[in-house]
C-alpha positions in Angstrom: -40.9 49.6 157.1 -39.4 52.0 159.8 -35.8 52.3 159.8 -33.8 55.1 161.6 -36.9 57.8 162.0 -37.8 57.2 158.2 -41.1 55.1 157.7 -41.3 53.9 153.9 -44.3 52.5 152.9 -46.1 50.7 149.4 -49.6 51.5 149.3 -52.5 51.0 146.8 -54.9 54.5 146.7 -58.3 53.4 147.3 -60.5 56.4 147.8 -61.0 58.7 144.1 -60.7 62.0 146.2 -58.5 62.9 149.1 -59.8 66.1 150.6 -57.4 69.0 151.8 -54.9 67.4 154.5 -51.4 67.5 155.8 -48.2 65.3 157.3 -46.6 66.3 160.3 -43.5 65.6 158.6 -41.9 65.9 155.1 -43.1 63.2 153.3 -42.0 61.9 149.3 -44.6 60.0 147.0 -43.3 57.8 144.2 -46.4 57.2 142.0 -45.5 53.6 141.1 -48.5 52.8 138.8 -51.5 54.7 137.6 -52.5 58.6 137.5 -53.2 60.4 140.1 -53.9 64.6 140.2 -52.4 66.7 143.8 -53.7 70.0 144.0 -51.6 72.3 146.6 -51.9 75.4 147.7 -49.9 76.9 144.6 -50.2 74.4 142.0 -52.2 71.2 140.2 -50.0 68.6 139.6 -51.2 66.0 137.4 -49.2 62.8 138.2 -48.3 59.7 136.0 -46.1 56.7 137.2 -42.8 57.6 137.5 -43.7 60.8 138.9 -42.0 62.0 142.3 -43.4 64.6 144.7 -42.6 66.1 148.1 -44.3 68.0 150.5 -42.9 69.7 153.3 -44.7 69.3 157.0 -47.5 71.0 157.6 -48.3 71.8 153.6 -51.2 71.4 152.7 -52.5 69.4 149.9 -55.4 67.2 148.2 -55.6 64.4 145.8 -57.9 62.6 143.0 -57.4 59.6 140.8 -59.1 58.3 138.0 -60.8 54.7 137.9 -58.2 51.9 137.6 -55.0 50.8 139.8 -52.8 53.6 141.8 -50.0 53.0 143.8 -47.7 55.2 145.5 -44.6 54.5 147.2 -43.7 57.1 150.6 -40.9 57.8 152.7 -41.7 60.2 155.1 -38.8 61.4 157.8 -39.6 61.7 161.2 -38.4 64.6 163.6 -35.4 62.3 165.1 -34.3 61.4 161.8 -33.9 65.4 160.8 -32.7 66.0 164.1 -29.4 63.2 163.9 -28.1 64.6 160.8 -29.0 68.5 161.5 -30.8 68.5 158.4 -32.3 72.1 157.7 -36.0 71.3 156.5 -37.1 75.1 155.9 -34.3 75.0 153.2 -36.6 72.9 151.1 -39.3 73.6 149.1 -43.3 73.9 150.5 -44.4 71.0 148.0 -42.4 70.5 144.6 -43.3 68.2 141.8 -39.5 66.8 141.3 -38.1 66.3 137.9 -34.7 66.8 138.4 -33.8 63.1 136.7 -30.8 62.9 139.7 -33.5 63.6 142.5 -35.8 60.8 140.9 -32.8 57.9 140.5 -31.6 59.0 144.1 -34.8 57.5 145.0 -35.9 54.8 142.9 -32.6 53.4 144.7 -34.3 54.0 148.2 -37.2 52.3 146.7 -34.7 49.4 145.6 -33.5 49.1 149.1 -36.7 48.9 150.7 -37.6 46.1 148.3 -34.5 44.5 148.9 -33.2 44.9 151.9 -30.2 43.7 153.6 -27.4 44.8 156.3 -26.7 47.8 155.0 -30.0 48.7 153.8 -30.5 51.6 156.7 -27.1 53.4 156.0 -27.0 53.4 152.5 -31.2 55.2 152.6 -29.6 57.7 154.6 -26.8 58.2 152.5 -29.5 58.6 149.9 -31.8 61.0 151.3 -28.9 63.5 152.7 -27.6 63.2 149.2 -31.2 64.1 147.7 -31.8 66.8 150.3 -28.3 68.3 149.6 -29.3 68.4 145.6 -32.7 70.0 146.6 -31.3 72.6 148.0 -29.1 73.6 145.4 -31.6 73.4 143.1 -34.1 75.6 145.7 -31.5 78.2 145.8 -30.7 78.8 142.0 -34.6 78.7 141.5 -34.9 81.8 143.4 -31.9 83.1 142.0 -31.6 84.8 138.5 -31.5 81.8 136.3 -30.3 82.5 132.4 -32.9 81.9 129.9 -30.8 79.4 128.5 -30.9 76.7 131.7 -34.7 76.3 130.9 -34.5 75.4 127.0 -31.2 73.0 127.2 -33.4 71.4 130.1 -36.3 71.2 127.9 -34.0 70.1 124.9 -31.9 67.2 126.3 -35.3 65.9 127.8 -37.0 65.8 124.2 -33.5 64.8 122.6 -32.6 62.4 125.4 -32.7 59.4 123.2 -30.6 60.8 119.8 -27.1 61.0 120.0 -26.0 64.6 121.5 -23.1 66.8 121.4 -22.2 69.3 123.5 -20.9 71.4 120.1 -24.6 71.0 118.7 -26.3 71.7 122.6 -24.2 75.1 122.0 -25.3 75.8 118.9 -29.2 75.2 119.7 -28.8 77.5 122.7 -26.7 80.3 120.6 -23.7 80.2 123.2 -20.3 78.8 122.9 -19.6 75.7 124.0 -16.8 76.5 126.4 -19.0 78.8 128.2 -22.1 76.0 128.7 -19.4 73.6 129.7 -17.9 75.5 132.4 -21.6 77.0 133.5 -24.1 73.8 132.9 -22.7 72.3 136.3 -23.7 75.3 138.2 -27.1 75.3 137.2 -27.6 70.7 137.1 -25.4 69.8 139.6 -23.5 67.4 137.0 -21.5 67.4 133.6 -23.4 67.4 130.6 -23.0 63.6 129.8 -24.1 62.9 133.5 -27.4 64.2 133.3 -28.0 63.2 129.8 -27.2 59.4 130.9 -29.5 60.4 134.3 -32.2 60.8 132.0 -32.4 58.1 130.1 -31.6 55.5 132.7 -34.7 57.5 134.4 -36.7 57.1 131.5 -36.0 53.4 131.2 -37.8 53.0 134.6 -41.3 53.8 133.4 -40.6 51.6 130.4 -39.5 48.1 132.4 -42.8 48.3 134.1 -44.3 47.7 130.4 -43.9 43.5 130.4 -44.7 43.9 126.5 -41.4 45.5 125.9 -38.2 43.6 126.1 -34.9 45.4 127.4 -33.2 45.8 124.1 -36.2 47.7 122.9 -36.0 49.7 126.3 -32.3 49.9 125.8 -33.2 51.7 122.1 -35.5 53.7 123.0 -33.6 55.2 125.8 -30.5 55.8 123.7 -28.5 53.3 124.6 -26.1 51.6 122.4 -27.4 48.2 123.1 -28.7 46.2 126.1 -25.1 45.2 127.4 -24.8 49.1 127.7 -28.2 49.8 129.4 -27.2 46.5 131.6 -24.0 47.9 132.6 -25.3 51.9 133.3 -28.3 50.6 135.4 -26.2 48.1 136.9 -23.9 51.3 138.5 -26.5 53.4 139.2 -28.5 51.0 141.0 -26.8 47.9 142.1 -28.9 45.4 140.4 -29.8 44.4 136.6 -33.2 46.0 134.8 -33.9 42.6 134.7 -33.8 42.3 138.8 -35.4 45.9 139.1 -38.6 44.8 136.7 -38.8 41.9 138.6 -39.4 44.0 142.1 -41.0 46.6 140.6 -43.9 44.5 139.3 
């Protein structure tokens, strides 16, 4: 699919290894099912579904899967497409493994609108990448910055906590500061409010889980941390547009 200088594409990997190459442009990967390992000039990523990746043009990179079914979905963004919205690629990183959980729903809705496409489908993926390429950046800079010590363990925390109930008192308390002081700073440093990212990551963590057919969407609903399914119905619903139900269905 090519729509205003971006070309999104579905596509099953074939080949177990993938020798050193390049794109001429910056180019996402959405690893929809399977494993899949990408070694870069820096790091070794090793790459279950769910997992989102970009590299920059010109950045070298190669890749190696195990036996069984991998698929990948890529958007990669032509020179015209940079070019009409003045967006400043050397701001992003070379290659980055993406685990910010607002980067990864910002595009598992491009991914939605490729899949289901209508009138609007070309200005809302713009919409979506500028948004993602604005959050990238922000992210980019306070990387290089000086980062407290205490951005990396509440990360790590709320991401193995993400499905118990959480307070921003108790957050505090685990990260010996007061909770005045994370509440003003945590936007700063996640580009949301506390609840925000907490409901960003279980929403994103109920993707991987609707491509399990075994489970049913109130167990998915539990698991996440969700009250019940009418509450993980109505979250996804506003962060996507369509049902879990409606998403499994295209995502299968």
């Amino acid at each position: 699919m090519h729509i205003n200088g971006l070309t999104l594409t579905d596509t099953e990997y074939s080949a177990a290894f993938v020798d050193w190459h390049y794109h001429e442009n910056p180019h996402f990967t959405l690893i929809t099912r399977g494993n899949v390992l990408q070694g870069t000039r820096r790091e070794t990523y090793e790459c279950s579904a769910n997992t989102l990746l970009f590299h920059n043009r010109q950045e070298p990179h190669y890749s190696a899967k195990p036996a069984g079914l991998t698929r990948g979905f890529q958007m990669e963004i032509h020179p015209q497409w940079s070019q009409s919205f003045e967006a400043r690629l050397d701001a992003l990183p070379n290659c980055a493994k993406l685990a910010h959980p607002g980067l990864k729903l910002l595009f598992f809705n491009i991914y939605k609108e490729a899949k289901l496409p209508d009138g609007v489908s070309g200005l809302t993926i713009d919409a979506l990448v500028l948004e993602m390429f604005s959050l990238m950046c922000g992210i980019e800079t306070k990387t290089r910055g000086n980062r407290p010590n205490w951005v990396k363990k509440a990360d790590e925390l709320l991401h193995d906590q993400f499905d118990q109930p959480l307070s921003l008192q108790a957050l505090a308390q685990e990260l010996d500061l007061h909770w005045a002081h994370l509440s003003r700073e945590f936007p700063r440093y996640f580009h949301c409010n506390f609840g925000d990212y907490v409901r960003k990551i279980r929403l994103e963590k109920s993707l991987a889980l609707l491509r399990n057919k075994s489970l049913s969407l109130t167990d998915i609903a539990q698991r996440c941390g969700f009250a019940d399914q009418s509450h993980f119905n109505r979250c996804f619903k506003e962060f996507s547009g369509v049902t879990p139900k409606t998403f499994r269905k295209i995502s299968s």
